[in-house]
Structure formats: C-alpha cells, structure tokens
N, CA, C and O atoms as CSV, one atom per row, in Angstrom:
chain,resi,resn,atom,element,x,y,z
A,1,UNK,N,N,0.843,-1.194,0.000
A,1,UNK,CA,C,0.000,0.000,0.000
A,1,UNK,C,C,0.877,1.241,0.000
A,1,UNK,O,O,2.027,1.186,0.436
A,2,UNK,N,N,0.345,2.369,-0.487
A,2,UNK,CA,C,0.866,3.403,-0.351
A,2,UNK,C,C,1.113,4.195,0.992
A,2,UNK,O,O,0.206,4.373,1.805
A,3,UNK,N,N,2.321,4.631,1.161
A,3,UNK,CA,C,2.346,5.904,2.615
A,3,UNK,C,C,2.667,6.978,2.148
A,3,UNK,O,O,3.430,7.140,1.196
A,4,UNK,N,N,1.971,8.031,2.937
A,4,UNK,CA,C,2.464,9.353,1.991
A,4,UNK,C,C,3.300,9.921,3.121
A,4,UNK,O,O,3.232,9.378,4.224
A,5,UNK,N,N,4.088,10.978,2.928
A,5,UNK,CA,C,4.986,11.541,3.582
A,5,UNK,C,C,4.094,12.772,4.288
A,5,UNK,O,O,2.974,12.987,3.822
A,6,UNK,N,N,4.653,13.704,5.576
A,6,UNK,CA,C,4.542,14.828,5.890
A,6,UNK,C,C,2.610,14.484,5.891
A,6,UNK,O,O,2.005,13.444,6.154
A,7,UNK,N,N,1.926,16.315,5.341
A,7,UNK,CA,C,0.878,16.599,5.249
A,7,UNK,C,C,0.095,16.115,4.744
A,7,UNK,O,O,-1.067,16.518,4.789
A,8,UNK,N,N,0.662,14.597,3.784
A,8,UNK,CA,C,-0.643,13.978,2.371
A,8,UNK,C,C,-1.239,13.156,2.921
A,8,UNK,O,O,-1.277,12.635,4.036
A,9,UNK,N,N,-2.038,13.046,1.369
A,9,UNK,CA,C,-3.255,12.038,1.544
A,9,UNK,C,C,-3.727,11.271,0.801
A,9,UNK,O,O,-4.062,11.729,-0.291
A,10,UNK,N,N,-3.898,10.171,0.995
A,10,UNK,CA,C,-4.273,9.271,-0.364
A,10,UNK,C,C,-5.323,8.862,-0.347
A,10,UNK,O,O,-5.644,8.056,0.527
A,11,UNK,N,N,-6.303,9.327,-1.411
A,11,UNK,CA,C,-7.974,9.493,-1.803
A,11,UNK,C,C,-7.906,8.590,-2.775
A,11,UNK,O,O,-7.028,8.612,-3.638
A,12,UNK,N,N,-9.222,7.362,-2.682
A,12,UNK,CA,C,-9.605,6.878,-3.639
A,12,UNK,C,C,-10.689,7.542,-4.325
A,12,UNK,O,O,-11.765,7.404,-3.742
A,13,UNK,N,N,-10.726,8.145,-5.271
A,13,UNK,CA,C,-11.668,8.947,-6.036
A,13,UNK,C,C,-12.980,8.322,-6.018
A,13,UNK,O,O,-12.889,7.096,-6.087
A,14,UNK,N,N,-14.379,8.837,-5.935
A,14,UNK,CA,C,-15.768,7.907,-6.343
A,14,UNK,C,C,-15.778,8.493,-8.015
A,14,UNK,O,O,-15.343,9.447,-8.660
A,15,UNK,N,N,-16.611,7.186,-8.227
A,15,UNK,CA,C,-17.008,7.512,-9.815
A,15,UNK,C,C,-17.714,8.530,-9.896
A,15,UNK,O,O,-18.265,8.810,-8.831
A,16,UNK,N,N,-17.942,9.268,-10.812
A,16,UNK,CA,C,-18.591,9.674,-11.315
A,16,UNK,C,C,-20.138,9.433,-11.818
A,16,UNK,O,O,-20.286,8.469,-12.570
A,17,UNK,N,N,-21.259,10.169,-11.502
A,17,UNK,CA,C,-22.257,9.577,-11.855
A,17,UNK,C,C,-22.601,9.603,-13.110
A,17,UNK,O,O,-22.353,10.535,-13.876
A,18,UNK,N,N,-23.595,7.883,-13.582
A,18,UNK,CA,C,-23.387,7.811,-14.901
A,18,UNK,C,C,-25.026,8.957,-15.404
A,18,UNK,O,O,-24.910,9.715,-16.367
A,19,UNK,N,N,-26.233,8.901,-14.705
A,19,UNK,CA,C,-27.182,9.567,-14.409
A,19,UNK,C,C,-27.388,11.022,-13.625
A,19,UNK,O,O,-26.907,11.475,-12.586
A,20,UNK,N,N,-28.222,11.485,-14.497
A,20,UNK,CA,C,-28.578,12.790,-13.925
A,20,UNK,C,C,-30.262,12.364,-13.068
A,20,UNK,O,O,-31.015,11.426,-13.328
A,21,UNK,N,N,-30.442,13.657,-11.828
A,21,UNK,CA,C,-31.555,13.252,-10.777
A,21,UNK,C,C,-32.825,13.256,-11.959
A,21,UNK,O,O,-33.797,12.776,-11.374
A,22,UNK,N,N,-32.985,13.398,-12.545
A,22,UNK,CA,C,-33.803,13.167,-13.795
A,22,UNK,C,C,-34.036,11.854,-14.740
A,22,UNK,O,O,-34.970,11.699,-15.527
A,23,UNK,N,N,-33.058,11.025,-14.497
A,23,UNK,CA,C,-32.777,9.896,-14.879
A,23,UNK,C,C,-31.974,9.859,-16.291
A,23,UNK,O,O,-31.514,8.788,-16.687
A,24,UNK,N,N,-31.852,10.792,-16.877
A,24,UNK,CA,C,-30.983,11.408,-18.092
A,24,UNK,C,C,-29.648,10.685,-18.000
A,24,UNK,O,O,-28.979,10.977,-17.009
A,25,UNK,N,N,-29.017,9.595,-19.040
A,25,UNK,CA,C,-27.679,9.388,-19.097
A,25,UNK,C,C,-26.539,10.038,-19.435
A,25,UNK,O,O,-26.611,10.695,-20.474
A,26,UNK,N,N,-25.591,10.041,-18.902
A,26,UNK,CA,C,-24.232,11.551,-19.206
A,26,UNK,C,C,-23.184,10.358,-19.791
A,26,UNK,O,O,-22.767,9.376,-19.177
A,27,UNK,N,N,-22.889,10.783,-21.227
A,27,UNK,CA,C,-21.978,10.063,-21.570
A,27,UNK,C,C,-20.498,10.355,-21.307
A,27,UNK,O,O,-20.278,11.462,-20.817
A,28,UNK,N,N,-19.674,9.739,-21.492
A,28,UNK,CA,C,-18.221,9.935,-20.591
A,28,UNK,C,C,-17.741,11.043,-20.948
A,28,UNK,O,O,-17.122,11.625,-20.057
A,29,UNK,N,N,-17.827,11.782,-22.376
A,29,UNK,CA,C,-17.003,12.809,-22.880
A,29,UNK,C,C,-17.668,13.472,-21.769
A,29,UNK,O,O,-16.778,13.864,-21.015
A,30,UNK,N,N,-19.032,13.842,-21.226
A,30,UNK,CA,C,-19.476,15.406,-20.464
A,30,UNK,C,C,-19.566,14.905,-19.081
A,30,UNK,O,O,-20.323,15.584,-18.387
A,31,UNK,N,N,-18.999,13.889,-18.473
A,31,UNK,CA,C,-18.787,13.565,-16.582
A,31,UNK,C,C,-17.545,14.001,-16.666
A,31,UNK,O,O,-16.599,13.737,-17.409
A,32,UNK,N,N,-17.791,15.073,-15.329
A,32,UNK,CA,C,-17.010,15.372,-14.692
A,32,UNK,C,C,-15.861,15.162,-13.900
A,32,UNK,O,O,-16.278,14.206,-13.248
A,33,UNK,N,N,-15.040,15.304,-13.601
A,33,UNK,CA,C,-14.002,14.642,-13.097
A,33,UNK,C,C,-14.192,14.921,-11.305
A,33,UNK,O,O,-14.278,15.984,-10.690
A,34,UNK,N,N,-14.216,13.154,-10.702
A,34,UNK,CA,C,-15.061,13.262,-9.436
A,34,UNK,C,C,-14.143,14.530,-8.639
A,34,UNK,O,O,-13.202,15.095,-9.198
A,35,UNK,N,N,-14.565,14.826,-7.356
A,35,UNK,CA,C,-14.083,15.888,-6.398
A,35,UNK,C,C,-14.736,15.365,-4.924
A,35,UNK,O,O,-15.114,16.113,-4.022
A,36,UNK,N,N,-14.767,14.043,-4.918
A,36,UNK,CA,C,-15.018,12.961,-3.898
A,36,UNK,C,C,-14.113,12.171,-3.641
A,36,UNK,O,O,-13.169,11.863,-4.368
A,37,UNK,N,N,-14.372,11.780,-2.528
A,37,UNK,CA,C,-13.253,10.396,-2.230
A,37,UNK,C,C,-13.031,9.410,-0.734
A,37,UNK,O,O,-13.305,9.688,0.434
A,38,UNK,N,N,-12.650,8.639,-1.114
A,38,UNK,CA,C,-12.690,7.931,0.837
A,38,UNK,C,C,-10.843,8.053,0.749
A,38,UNK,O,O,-10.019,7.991,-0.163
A,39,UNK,N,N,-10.788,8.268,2.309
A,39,UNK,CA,C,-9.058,8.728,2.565
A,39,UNK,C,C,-8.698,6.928,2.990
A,39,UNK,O,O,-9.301,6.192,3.771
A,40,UNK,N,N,-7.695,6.697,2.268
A,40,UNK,CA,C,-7.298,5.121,2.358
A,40,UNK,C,C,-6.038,5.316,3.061
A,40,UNK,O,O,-5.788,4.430,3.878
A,41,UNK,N,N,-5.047,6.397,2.934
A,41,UNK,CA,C,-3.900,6.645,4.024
A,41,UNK,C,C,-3.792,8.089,4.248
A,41,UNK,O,O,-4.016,9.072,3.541
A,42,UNK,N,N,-3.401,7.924,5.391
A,42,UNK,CA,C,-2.665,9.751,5.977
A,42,UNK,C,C,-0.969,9.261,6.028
A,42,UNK,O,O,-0.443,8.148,6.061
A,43,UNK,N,N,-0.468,10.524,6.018
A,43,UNK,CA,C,0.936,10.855,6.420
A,43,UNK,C,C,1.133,11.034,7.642
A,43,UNK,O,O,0.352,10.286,8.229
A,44,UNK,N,N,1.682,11.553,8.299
A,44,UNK,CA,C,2.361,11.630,10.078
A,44,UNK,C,C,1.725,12.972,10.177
A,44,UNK,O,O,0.840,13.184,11.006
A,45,UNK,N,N,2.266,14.133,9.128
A,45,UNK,CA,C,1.529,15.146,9.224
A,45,UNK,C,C,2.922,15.999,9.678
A,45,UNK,O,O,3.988,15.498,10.038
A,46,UNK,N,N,2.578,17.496,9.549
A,46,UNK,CA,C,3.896,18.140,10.304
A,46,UNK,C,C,3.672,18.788,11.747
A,46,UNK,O,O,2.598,18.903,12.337
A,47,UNK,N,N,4.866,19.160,12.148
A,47,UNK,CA,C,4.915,19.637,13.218
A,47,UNK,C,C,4.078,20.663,14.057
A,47,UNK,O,O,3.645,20.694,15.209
A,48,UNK,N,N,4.051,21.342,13.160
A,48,UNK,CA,C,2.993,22.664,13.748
A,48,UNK,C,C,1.589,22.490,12.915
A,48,UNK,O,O,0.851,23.474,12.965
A,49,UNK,N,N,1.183,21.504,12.250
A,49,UNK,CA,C,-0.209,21.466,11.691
A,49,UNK,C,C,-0.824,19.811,12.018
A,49,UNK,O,O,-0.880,19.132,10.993
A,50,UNK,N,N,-1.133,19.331,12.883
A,50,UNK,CA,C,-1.789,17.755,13.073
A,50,UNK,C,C,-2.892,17.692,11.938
A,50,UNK,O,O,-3.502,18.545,11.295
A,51,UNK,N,N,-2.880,16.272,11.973
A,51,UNK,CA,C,-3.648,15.714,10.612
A,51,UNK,C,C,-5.365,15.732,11.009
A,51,UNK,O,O,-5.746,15.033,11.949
A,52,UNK,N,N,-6.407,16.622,10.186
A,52,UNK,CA,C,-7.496,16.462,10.945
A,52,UNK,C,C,-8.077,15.472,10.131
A,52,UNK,O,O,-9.066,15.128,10.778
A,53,UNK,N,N,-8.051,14.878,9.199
A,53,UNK,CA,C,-8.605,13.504,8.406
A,53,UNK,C,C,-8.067,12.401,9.020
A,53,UNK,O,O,-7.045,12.248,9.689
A,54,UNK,N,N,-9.218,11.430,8.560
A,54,UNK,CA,C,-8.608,10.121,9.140
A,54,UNK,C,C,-8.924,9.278,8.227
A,54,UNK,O,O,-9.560,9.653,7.242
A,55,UNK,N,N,-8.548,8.024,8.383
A,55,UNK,CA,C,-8.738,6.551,7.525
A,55,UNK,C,C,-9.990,6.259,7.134
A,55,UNK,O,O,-10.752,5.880,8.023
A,56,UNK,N,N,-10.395,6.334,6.059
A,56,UNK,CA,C,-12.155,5.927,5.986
A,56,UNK,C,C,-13.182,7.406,5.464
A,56,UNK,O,O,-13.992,7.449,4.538
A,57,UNK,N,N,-12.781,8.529,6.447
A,57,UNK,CA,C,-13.452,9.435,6.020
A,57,UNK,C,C,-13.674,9.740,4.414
A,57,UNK,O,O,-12.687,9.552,3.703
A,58,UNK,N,N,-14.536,10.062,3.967
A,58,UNK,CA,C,-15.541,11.092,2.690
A,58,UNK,C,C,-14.974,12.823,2.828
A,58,UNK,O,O,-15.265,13.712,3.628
A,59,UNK,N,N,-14.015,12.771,1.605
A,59,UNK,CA,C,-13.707,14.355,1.676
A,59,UNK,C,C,-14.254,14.801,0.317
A,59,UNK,O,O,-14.676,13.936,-0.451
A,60,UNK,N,N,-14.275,16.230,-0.069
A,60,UNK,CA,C,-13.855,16.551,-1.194
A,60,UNK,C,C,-13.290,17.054,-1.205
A,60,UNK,O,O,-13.133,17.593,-0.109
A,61,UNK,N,N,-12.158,17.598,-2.497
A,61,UNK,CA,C,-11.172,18.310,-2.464
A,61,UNK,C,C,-11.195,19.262,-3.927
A,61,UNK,O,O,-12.196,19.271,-4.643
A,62,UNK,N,N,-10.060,19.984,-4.230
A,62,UNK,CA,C,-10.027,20.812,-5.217
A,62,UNK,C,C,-9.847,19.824,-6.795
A,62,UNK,O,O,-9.074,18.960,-7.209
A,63,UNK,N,N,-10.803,20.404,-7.204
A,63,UNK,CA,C,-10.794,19.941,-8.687
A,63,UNK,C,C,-9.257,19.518,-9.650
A,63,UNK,O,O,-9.148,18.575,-10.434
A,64,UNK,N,N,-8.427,20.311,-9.368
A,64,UNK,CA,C,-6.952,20.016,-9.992
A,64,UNK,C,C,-6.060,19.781,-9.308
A,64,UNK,O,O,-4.909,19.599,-9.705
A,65,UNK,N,N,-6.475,19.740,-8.038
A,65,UNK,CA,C,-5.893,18.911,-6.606
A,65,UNK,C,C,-5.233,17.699,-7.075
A,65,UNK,O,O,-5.706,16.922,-7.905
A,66,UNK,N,N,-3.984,17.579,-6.423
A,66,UNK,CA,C,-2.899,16.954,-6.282
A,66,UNK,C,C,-2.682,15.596,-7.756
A,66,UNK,O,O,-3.359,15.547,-8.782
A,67,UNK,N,N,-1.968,15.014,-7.507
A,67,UNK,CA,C,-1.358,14.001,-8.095
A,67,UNK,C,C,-1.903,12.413,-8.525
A,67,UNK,O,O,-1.765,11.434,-7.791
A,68,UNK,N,N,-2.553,12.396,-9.885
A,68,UNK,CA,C,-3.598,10.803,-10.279
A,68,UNK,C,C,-2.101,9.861,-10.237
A,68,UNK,O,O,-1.194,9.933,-11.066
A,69,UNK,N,N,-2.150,9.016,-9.074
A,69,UNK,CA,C,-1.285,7.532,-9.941
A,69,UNK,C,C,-2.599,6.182,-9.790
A,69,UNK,O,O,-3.744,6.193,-9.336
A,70,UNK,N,N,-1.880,5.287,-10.317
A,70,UNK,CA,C,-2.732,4.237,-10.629
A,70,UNK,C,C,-1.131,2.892,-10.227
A,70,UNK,O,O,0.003,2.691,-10.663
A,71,UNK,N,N,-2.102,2.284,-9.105
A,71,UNK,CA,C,-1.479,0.750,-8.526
A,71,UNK,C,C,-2.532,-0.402,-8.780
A,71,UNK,O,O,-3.756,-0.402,-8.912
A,72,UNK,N,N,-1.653,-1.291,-8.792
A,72,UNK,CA,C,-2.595,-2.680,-9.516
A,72,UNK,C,C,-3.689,-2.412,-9.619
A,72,UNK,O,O,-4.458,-3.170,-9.028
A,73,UNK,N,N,-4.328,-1.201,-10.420
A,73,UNK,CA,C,-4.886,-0.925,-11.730
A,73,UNK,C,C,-6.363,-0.156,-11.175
A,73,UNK,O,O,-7.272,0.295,-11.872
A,74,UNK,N,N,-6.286,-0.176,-10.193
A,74,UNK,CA,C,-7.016,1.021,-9.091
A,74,UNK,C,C,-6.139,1.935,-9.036
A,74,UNK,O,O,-4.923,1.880,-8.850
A,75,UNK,N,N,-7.226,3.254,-9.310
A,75,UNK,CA,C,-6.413,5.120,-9.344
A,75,UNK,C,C,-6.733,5.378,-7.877
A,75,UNK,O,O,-7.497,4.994,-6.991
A,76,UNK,N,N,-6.030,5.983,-8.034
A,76,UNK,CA,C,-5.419,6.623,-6.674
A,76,UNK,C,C,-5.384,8.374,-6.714
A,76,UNK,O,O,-5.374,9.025,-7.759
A,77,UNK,N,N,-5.365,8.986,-5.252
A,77,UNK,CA,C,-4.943,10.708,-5.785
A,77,UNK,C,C,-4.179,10.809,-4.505
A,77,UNK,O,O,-4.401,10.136,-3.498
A,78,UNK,N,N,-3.154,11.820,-4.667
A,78,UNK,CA,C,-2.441,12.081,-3.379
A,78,UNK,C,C,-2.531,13.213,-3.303
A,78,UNK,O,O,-2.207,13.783,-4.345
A,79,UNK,N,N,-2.873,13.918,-2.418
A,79,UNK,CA,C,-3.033,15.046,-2.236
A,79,UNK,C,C,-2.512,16.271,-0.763
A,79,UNK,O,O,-2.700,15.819,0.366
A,80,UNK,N,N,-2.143,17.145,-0.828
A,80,UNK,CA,C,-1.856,17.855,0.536
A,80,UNK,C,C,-3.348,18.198,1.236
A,80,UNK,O,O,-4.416,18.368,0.647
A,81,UNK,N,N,-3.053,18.249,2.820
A,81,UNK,CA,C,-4.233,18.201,3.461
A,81,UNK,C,C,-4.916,19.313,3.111
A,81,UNK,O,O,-6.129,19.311,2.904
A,82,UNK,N,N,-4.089,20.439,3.016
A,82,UNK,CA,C,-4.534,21.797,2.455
A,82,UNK,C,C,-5.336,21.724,1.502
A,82,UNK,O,O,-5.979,22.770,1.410
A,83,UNK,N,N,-5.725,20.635,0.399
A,83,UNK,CA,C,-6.085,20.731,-0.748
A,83,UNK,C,C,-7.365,20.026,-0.517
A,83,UNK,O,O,-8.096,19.881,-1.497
A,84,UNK,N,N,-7.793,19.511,0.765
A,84,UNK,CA,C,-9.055,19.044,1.101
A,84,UNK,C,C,-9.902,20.505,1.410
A,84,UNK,O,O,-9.353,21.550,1.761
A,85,UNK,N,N,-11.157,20.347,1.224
A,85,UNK,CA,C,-12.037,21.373,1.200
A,85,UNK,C,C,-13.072,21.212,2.030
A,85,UNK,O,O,-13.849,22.120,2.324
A,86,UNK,N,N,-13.141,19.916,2.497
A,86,UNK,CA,C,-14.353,19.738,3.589
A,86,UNK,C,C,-14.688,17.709,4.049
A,86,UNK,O,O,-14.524,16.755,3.289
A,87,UNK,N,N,-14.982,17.695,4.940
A,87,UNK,CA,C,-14.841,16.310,5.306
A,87,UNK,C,C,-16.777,16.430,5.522
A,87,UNK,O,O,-17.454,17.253,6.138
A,88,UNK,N,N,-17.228,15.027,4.580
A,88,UNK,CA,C,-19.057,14.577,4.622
A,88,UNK,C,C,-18.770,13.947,5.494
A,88,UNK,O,O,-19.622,13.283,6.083
C-alpha cells in the first residue's frame, strides 16, 4: 500500500455519476471529473499542523488537486491536506 509523507493524503476517487436526478444518461465525454473520495492513508503530518482527516473518512477536495497515480490498476490521488475542502 501506499504511505504518503509529511501533510498527504491518499484518496480513492468515487465515480462519477453515470445519471442525472432526472434519470438522463451523461456520456463519458461530459462527466465530470469526481471531487469525492474515501481517505485510504494519511501521512504523520507536520509539526505545527496535526492531521485532521482520518482513515475511511468522505472528503472533497479541489478539482486540480494533487497528483492521479494508478497501482494494480485502481487510481489513486495524493493530495496535501490543504487541498481538502471539507470532510461529509
């Protein structure tokens, strides 16, 4: 599994919905790129800022927020805590 260093965070992104509340289908070219996610690791965090996320939590974060990799074939995002915007 991944560990992130210092302040990060490693978000598994949610999909994207394939439906609108209307029942309307959105084909892939016009879904959005999610801004959801469950936190699968924290970092230690730094000295003068403690980590307020934890393992499991539902954040969203900034749209061009941090770094897509992809491990055995599940994406991944790493991101600074700063770049979270609110914990559901």
């Amino acid at each position: 599994m991944i560990r992130p260093l210092a302040d990060r965070v490693v978000i598994e992104p949610q999909e994207a919905q394939a439906r609108t509340a209307a029942g309307l289908y959105i084909p892939d070219s016009a879904k959005e790129k999610p801004q959801q996610g469950i936190v699968v690791a924290i970092g230690p965090g730094k000295t003068d800022e403690p980590m307020e996320v934890k393992v499991g939590d539902t954040v969203l974060y900034g749209k061009y927020s941090g770094v897509e990799i992809s491990v055995e074939d599940k994406k991944y995002l790493i991101v600074k805590q700063s770049d979270i915007l609110a914990i559901i």
